[in-house]
N, C-alpha and C positions, 0 to 999 in steps of 0.2 A: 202193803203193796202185793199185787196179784201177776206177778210175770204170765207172759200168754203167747200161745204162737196165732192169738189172733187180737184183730184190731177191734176195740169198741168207739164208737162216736157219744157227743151227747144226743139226748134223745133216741140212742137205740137201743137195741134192749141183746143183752149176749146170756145163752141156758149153760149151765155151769155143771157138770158133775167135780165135786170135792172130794177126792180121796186120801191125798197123803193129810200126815198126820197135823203137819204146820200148818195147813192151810184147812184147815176142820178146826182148829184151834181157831184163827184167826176169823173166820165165819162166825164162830160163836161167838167170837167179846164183838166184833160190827154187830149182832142179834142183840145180845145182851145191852151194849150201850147205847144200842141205834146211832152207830156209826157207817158212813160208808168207806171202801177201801179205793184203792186207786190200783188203776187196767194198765201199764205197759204191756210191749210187744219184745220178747224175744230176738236180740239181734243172731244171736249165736248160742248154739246149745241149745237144752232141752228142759220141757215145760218140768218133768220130775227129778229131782234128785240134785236139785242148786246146783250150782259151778256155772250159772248164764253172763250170756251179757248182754244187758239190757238199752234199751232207747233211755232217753230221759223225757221225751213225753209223750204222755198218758193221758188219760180221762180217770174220773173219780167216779165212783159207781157206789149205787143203792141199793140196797138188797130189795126186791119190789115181791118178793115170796121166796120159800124154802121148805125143804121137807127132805127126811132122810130114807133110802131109799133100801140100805142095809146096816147094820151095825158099823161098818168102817166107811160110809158113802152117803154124804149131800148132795140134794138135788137145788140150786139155789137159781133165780130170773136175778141176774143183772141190770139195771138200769144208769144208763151213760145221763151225767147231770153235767159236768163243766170238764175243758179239758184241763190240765195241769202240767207242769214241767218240774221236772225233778233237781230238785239245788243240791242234792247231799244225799248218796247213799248212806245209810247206817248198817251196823252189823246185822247179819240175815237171823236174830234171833229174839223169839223162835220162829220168826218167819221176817221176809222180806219187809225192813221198814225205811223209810224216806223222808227228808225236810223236801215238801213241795210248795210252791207258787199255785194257784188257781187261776186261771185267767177268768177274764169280766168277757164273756161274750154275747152280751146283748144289743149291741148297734150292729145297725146295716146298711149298707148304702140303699137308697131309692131303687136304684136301678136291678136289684138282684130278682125281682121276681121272672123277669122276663127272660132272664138266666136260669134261672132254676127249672122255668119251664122246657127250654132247648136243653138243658141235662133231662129232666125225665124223658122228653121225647127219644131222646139217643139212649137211655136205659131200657126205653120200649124194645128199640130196636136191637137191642145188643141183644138183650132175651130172647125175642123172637128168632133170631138167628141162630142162636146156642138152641134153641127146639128143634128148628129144622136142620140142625146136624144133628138128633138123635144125643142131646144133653140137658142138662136140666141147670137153669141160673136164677131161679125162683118165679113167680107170679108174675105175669106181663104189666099187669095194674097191682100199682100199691098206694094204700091213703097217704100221703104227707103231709096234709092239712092247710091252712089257710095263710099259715104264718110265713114268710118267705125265707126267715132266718130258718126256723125247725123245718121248713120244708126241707132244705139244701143239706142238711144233719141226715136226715132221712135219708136221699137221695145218697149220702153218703154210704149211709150203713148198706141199705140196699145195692150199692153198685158189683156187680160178681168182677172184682179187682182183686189180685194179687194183696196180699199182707203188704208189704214195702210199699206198693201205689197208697194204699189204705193210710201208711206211716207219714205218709210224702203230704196229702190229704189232710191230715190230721193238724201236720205242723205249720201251715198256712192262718197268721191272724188273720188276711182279711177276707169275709165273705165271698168279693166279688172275686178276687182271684180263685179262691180256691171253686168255684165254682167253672170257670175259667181252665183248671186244669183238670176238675175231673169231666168236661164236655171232653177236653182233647185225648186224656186215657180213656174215655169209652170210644172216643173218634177212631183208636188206634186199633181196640178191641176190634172194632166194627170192620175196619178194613181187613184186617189178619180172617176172619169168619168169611167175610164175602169172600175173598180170595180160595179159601179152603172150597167152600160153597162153588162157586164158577170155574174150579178146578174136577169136581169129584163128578 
């Protein structure tokens, strides 16, 4: 297990520098065995030097490349496959390990495409607003493909949302709600920038 003060979705992709020592350990037996680890989020405390406390769910992630960048430093691509929730911390040694659950998320209701697409449209817009206040929240247009379930993962990763919204996000089984809440936290974003915006 990877503690992070950032959120991964499935289907997104998170770039990773590795530097303590546990966690360059644990990169090499996931390489070695062609295992992948599991992404929690940081509740409290700090990514280096254990003493955290952690969420109990996460995503499971795939090493998708790697390459080391100095003698004590990985450079590794992350790839988000399923979320999971955490039944049982274990002892932190030598690094962070966990009894998890996977969850099965491959159903969707019918109805989610036409959601997913009023989320992108409001991710449009949230961007664009964060540009013209002289900020940057990634690329106006992003691909999320055909699929309405990986669209909505996408849409996820992509949303320039606080960690905690990201958390809240994350831990939603069903498609359509959680599509549902993140129209209304970019809804919120949106209004907070216009305001800024019609003020300055």
């Amino acid at each position: 297990m990877f503690p992070l003060g950032s959120v991964l979705f499935p289907h997104g992709a998170l770039p990773l520098q590795v530097f303590e020592p546990r966690y360059v350990a644990m990169v090499h037996e996931c390489l070695d065995q062609n295992i992948p680890f599991g992404i929690v989020l940081i509740q409290r405390g700090h990514e280096v030097g254990g003493g955290d406390v952690r969420f109990d769910a996460g995503t499971l992630a795939s090493i998708a490349s790697s390459g080391r960048i100095d003698n004590d430093r990985l450079a590794i691509l992350a790839i988000g496959t399923n979320r999971l929730s955490v039944e049982r911390w274990l002892e932190d040694d030598p690094y962070p390990i966990a009894d998890i659950t996977v969850a099965d998320d491959t159903s969707f209701a019918q109805s989610l495409a036409p959601m997913v697409d009023t989320a992108r449209r409001r991710r449009q817009r949230l961007v664009g607003l964060a540009i013209e206040l002289g900020g940057t929240s990634g690329p106006i247009e992003i691909d999320i493909g055909d699929d309405p379930l990986v669209a909505s993962w996408h849409l996820c990763n992509a949303a320039p949302l606080p960690a905690y919204d990201r958390q809240t996000l994350l831990t939603i089984d069903d498609p359509t709600e959680r599509m549902i809440r993140l129209t209304a936290l970019l809804d919120l974003r949106i209004d907070d920038l216009e305001r800024r915006i019609a003020s300055s």
